[in-house]
PyMOL Python script that loads the backbone (N, CA, C, O; Angstrom):
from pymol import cmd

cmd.read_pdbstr("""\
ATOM      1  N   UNK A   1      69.195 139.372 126.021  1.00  0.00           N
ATOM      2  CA  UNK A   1      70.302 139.308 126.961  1.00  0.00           C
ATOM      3  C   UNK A   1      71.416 138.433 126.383  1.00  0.00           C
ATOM      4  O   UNK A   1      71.209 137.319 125.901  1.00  0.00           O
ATOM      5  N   UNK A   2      72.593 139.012 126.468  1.00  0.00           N
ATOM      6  CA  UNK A   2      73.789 138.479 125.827  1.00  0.00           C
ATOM      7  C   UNK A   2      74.491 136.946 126.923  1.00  0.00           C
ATOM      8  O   UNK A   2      74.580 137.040 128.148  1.00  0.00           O
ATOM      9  N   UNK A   3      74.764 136.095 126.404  1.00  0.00           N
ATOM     10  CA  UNK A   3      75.437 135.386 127.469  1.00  0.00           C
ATOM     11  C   UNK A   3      77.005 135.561 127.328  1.00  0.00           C
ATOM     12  O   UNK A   3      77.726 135.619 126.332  1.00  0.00           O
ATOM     13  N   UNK A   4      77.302 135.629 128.835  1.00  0.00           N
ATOM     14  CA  UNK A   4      79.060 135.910 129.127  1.00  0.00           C
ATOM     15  C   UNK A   4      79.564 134.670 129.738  1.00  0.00           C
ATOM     16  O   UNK A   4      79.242 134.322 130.875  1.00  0.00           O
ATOM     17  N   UNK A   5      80.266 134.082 129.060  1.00  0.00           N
ATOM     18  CA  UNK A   5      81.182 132.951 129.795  1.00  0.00           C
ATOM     19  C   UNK A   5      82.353 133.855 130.487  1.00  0.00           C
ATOM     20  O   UNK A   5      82.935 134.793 129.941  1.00  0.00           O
ATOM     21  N   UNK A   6      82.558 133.387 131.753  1.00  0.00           N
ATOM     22  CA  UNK A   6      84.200 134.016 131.961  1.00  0.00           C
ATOM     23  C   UNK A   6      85.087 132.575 132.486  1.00  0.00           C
ATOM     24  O   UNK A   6      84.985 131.553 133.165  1.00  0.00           O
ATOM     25  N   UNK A   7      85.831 133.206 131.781  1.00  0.00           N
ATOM     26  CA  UNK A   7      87.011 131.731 131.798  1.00  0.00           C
ATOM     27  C   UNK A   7      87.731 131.703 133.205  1.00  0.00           C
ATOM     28  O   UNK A   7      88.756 131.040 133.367  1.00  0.00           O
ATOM     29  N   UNK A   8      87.170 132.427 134.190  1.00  0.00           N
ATOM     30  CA  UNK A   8      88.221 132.635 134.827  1.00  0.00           C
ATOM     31  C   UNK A   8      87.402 131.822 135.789  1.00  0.00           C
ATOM     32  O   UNK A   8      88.173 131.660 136.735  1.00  0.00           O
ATOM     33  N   UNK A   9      86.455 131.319 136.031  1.00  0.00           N
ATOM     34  CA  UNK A   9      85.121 130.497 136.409  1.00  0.00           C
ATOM     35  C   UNK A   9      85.487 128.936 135.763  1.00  0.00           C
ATOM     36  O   UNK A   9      85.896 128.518 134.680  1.00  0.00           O
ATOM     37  N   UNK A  10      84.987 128.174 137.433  1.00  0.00           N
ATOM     38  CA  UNK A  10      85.616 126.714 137.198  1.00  0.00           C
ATOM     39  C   UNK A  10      84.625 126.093 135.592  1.00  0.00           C
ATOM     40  O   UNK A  10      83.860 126.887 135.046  1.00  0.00           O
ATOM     41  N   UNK A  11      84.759 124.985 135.159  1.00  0.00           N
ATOM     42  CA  UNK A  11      83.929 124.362 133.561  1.00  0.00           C
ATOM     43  C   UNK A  11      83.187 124.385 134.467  1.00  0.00           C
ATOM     44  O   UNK A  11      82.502 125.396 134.311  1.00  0.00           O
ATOM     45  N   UNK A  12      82.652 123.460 136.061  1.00  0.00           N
ATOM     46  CA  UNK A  12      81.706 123.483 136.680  1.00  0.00           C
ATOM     47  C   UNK A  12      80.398 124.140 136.688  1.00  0.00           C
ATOM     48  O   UNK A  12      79.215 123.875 136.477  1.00  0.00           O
ATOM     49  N   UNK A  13      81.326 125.347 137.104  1.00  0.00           N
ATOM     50  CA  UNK A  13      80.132 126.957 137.290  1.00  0.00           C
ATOM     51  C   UNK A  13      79.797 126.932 136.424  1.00  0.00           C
ATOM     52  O   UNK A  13      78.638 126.518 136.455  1.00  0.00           O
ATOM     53  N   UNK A  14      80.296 127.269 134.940  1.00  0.00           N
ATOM     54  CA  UNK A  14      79.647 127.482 133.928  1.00  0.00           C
ATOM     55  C   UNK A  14      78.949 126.561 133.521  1.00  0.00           C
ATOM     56  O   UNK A  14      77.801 126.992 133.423  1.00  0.00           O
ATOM     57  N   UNK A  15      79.023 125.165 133.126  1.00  0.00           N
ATOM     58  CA  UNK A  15      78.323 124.153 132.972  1.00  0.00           C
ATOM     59  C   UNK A  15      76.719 124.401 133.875  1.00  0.00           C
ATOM     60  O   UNK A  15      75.627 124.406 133.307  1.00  0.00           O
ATOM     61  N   UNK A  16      76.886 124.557 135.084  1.00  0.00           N
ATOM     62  CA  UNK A  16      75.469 124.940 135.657  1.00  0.00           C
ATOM     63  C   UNK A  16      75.050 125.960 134.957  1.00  0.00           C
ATOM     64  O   UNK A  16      74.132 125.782 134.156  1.00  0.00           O
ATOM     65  N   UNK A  17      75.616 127.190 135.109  1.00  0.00           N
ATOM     66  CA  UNK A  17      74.867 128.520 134.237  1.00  0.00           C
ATOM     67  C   UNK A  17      74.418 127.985 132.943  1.00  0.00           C
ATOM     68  O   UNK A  17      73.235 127.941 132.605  1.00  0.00           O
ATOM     69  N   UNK A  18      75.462 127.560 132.193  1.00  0.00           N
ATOM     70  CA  UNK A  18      74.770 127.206 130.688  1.00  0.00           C
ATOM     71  C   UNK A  18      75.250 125.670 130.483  1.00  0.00           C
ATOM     72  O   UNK A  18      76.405 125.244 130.493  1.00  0.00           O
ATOM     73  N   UNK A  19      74.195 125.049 130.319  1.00  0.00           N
ATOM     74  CA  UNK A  19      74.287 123.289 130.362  1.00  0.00           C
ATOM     75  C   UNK A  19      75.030 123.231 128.907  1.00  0.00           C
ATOM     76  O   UNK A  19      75.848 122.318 128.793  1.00  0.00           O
ATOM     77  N   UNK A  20      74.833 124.160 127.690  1.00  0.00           N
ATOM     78  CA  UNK A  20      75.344 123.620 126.763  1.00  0.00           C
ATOM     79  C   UNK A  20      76.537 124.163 126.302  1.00  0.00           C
ATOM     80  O   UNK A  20      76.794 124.178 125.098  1.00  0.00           O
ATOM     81  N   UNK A  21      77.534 124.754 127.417  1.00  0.00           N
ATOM     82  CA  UNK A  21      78.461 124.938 127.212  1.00  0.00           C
ATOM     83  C   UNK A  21      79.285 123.487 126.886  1.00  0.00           C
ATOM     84  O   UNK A  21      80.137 123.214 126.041  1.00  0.00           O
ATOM     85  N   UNK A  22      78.705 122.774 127.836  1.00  0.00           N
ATOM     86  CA  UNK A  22      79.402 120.879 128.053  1.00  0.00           C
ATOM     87  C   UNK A  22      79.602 120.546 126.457  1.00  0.00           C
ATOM     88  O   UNK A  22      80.650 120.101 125.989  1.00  0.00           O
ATOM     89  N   UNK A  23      78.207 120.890 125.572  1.00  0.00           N
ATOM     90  CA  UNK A  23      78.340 120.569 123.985  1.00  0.00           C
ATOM     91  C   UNK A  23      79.501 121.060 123.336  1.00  0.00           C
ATOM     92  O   UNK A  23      80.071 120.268 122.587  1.00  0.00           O
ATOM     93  N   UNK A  24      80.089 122.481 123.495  1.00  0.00           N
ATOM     94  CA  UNK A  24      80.892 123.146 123.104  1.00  0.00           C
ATOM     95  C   UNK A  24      82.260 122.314 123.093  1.00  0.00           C
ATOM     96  O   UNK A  24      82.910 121.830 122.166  1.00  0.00           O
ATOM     97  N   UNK A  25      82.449 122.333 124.485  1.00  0.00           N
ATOM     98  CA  UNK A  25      83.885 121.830 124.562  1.00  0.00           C
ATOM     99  C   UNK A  25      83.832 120.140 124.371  1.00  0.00           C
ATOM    100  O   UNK A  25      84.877 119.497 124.279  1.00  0.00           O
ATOM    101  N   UNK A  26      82.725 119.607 124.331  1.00  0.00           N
ATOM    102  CA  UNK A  26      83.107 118.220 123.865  1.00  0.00           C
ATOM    103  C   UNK A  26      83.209 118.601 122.228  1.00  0.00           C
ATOM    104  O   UNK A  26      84.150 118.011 121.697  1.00  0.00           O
ATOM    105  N   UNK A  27      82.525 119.368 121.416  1.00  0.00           N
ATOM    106  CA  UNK A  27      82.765 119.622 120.409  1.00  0.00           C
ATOM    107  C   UNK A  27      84.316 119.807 119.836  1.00  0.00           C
ATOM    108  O   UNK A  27      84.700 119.403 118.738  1.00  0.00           O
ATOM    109  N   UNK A  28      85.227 120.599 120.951  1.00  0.00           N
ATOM    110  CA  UNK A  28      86.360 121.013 120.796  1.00  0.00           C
ATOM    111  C   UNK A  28      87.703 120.130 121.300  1.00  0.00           C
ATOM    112  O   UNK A  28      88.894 120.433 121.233  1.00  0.00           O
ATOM    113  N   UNK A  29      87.019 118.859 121.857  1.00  0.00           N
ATOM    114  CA  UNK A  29      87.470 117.871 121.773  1.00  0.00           C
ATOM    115  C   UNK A  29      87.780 117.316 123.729  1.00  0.00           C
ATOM    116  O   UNK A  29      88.403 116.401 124.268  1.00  0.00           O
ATOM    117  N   UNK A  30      87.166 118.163 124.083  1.00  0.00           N
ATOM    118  CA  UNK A  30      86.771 117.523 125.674  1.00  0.00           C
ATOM    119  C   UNK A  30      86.225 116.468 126.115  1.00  0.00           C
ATOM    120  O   UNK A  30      85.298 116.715 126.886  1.00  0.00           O
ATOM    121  N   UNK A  31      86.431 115.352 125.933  1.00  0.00           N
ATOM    122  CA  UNK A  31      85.503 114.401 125.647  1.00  0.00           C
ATOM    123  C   UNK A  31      85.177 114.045 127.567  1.00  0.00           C
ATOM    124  O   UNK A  31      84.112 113.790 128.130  1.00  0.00           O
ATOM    125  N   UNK A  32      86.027 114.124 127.909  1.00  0.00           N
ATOM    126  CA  UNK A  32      85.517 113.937 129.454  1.00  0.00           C
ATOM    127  C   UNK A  32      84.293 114.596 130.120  1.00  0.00           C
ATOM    128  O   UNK A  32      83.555 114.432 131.091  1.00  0.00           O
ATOM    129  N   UNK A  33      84.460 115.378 129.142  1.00  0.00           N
ATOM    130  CA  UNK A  33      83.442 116.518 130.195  1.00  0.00           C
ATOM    131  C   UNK A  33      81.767 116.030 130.039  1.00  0.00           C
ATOM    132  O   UNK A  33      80.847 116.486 130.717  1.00  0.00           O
ATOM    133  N   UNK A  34      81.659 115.074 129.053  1.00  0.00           N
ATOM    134  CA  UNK A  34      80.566 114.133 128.709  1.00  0.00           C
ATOM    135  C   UNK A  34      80.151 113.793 130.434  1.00  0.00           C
ATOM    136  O   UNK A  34      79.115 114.120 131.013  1.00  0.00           O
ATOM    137  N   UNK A  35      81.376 113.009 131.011  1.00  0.00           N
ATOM    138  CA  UNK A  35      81.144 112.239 131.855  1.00  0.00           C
ATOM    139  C   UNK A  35      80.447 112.866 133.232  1.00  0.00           C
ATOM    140  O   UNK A  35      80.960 113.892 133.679  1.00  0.00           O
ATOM    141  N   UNK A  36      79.635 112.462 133.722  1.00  0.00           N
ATOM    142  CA  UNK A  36      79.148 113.753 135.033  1.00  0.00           C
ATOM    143  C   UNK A  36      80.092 113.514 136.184  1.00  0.00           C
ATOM    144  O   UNK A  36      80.089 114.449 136.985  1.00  0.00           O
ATOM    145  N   UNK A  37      80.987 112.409 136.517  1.00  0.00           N
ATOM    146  CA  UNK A  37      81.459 112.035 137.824  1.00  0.00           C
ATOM    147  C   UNK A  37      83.107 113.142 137.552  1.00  0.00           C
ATOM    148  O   UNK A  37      83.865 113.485 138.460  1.00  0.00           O
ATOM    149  N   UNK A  38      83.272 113.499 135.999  1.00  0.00           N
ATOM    150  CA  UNK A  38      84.439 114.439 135.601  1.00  0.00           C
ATOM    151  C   UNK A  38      83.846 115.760 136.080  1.00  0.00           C
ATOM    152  O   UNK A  38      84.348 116.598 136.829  1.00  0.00           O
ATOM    153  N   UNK A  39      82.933 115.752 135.613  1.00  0.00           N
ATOM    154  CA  UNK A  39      82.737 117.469 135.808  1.00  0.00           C
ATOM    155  C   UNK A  39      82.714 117.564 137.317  1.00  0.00           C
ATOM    156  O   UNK A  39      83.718 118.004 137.878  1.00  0.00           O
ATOM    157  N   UNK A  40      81.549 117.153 138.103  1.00  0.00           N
ATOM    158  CA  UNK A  40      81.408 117.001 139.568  1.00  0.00           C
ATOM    159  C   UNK A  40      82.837 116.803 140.028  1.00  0.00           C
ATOM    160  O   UNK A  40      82.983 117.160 141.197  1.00  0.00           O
ATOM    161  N   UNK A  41      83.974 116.323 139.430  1.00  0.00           N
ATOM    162  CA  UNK A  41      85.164 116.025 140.308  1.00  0.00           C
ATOM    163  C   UNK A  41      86.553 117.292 139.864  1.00  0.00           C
ATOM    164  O   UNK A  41      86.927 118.209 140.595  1.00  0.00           O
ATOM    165  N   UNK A  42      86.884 117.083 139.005  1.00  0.00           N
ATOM    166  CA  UNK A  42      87.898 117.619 138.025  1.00  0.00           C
ATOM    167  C   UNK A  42      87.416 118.827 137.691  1.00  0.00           C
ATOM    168  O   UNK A  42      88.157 119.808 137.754  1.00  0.00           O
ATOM    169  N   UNK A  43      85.752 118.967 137.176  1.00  0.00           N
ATOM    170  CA  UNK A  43      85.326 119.971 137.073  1.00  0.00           C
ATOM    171  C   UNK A  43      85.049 121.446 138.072  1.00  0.00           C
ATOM    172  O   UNK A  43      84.633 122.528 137.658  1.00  0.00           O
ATOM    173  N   UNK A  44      85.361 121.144 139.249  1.00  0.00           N
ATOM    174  CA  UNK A  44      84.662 122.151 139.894  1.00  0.00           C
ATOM    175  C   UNK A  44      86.222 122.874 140.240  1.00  0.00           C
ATOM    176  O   UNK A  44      86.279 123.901 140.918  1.00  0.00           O
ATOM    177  N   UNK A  45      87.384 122.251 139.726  1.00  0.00           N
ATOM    178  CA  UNK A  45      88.594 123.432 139.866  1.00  0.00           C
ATOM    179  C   UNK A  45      89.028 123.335 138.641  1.00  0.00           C
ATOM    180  O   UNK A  45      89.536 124.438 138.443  1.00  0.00           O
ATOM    181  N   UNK A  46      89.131 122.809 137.838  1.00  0.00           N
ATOM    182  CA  UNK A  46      89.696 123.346 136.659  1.00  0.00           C
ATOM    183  C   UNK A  46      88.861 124.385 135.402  1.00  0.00           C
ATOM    184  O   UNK A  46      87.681 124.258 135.077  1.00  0.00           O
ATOM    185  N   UNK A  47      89.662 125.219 134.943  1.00  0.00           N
ATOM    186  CA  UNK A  47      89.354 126.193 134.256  1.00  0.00           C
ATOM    187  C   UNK A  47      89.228 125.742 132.871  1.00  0.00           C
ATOM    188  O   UNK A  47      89.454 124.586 132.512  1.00  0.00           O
ATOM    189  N   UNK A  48      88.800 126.852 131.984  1.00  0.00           N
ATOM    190  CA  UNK A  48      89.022 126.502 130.528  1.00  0.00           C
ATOM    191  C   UNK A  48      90.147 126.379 129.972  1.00  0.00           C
ATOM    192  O   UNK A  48      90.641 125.505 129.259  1.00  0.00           O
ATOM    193  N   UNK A  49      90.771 128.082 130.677  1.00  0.00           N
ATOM    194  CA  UNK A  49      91.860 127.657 129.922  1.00  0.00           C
ATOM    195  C   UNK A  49      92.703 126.725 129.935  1.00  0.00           C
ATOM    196  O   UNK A  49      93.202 126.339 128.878  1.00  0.00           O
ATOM    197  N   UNK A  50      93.111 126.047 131.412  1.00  0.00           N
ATOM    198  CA  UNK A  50      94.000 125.400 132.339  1.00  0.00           C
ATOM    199  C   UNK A  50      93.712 123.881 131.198  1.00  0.00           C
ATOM    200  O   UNK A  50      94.647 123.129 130.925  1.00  0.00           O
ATOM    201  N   UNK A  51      92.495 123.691 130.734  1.00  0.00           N
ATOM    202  CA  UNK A  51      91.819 122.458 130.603  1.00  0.00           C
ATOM    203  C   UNK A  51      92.336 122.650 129.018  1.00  0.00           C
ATOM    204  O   UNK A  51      92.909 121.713 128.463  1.00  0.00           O
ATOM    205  N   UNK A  52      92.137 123.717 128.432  1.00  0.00           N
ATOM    206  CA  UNK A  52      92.783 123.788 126.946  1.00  0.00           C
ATOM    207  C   UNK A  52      94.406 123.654 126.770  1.00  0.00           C
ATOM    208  O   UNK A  52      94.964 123.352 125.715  1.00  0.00           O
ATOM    209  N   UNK A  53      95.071 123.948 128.052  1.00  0.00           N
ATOM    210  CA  UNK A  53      96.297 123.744 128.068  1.00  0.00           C
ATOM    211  C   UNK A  53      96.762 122.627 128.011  1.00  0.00           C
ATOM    212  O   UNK A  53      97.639 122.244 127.237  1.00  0.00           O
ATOM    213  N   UNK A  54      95.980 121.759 129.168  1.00  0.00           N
ATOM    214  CA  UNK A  54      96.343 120.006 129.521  1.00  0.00           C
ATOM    215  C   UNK A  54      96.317 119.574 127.951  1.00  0.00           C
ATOM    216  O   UNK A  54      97.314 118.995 127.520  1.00  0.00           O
ATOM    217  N   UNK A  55      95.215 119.832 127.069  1.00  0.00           N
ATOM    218  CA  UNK A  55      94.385 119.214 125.999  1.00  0.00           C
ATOM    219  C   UNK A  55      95.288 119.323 124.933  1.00  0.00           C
ATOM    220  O   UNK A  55      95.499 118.413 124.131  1.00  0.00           O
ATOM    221  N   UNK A  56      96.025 120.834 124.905  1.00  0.00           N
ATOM    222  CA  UNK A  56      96.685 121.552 123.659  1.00  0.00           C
ATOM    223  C   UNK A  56      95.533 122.042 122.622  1.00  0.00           C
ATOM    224  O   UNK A  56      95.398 121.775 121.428  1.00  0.00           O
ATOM    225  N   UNK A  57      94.788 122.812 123.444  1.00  0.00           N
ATOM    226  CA  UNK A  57      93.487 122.877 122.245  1.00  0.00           C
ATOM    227  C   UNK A  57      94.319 124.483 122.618  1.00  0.00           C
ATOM    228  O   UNK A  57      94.732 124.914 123.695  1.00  0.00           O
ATOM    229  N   UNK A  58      94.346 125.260 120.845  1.00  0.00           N
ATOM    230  CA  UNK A  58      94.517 126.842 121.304  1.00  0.00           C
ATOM    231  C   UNK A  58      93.289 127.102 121.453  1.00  0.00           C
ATOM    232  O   UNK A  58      92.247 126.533 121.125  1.00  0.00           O
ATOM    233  N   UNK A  59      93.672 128.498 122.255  1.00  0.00           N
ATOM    234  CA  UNK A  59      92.132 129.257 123.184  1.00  0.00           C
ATOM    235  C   UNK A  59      91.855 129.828 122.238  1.00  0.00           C
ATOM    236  O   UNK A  59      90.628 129.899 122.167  1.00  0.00           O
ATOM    237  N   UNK A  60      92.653 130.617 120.889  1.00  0.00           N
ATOM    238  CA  UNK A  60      91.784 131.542 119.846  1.00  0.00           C
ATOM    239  C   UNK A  60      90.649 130.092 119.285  1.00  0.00           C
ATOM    240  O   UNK A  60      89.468 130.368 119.071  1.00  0.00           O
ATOM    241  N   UNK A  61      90.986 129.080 119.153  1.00  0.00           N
ATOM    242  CA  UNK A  61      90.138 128.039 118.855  1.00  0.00           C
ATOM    243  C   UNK A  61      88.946 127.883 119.622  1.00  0.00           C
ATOM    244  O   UNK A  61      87.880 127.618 119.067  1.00  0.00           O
ATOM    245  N   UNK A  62      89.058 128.047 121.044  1.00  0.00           N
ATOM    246  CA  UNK A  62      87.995 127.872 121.909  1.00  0.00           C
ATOM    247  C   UNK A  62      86.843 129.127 122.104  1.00  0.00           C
ATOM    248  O   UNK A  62      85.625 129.097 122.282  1.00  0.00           O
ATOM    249  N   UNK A  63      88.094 130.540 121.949  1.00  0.00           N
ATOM    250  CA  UNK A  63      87.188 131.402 121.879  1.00  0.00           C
ATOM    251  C   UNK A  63      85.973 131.303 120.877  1.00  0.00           C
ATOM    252  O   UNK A  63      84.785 131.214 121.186  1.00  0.00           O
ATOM    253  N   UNK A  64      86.676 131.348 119.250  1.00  0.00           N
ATOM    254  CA  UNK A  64      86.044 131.309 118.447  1.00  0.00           C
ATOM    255  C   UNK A  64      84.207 130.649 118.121  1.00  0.00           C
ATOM    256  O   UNK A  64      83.180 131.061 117.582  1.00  0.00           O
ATOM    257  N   UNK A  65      84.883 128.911 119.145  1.00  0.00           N
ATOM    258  CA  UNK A  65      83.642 127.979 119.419  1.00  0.00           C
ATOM    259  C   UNK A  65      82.667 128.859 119.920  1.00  0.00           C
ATOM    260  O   UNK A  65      81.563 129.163 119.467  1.00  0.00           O
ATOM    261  N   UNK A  66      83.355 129.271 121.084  1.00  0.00           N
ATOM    262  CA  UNK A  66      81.881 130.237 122.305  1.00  0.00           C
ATOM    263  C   UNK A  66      81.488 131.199 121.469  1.00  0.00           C
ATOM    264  O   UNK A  66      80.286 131.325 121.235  1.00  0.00           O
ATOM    265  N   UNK A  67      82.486 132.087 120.847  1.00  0.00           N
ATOM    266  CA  UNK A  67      81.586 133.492 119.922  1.00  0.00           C
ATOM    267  C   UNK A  67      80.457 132.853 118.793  1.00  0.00           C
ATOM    268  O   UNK A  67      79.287 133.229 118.722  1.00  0.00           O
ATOM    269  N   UNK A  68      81.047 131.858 117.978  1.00  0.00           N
ATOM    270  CA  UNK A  68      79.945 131.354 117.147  1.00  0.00           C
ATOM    271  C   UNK A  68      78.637 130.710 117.579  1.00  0.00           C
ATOM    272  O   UNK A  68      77.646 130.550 116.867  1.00  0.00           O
ATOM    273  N   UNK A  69      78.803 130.324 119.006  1.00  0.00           N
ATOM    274  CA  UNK A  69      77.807 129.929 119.224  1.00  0.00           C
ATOM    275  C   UNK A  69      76.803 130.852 120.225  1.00  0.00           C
ATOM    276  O   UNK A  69      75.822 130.325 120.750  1.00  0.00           O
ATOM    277  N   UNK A  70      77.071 132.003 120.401  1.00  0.00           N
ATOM    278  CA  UNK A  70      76.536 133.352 120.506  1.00  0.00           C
ATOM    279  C   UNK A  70      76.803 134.362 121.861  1.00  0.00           C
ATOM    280  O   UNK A  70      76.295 135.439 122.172  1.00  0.00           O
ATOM    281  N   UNK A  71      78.287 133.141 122.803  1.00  0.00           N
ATOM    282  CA  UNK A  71      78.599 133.869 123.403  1.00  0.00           C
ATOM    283  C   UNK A  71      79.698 134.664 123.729  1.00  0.00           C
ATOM    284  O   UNK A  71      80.838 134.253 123.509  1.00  0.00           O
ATOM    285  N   UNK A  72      79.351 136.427 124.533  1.00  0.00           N
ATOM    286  CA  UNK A  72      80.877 136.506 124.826  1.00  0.00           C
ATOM    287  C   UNK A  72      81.975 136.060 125.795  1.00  0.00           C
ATOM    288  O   UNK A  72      81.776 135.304 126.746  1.00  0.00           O
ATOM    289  N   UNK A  73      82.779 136.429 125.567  1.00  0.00           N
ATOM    290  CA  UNK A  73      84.142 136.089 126.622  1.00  0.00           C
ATOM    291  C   UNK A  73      84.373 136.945 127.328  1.00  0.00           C
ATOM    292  O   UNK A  73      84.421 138.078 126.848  1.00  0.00           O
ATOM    293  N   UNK A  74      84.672 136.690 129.133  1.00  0.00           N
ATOM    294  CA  UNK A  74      85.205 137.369 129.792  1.00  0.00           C
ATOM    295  C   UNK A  74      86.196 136.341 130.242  1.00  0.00           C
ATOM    296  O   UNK A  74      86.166 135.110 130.240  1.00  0.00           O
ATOM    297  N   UNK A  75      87.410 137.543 130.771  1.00  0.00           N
ATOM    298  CA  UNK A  75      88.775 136.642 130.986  1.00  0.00           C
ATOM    299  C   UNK A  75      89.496 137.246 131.863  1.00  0.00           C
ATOM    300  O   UNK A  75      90.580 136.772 132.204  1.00  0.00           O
TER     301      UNK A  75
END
""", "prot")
cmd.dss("prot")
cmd.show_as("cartoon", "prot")
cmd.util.cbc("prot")
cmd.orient("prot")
């Protein structure tokens, strides 16, 4: 079974579905998202992309992270 992130889904949601998405984007330089009182707060409305925007991280960058690490993208 393939895993689908969809970006259009708060970091929250996904963070529950897949715990190691959190690795990803601290990888990509999220460092908040370490924190649990961020995700539980900040996390449960903000998006990826919204969150790559604040950050200036490009999304072909972010995509790339999730495909290498074996998942796809919905958007």
């Amino acid at each position: 079974m393939s895993k689908v992130v969809d970006f259009g889904k708060s970091v929250y949601e996904i963070c529950k579905e897949y715990p190691e998405v959190a690795d990803i984007m601290k990888e990509l330089g999220f460092e908040s998202i370490a924190n649990p009182g961020m995700l539980q707060t900040a996390g449960r409305f903000m998006t990826i992309p919204k969150g790559a925007a604040l950050k200036k991280i490009p999304m072909e960058k972010v995509r790339e992270a999730f495909m290498d690490k074996g998942f796809e993208i919905k958007e």
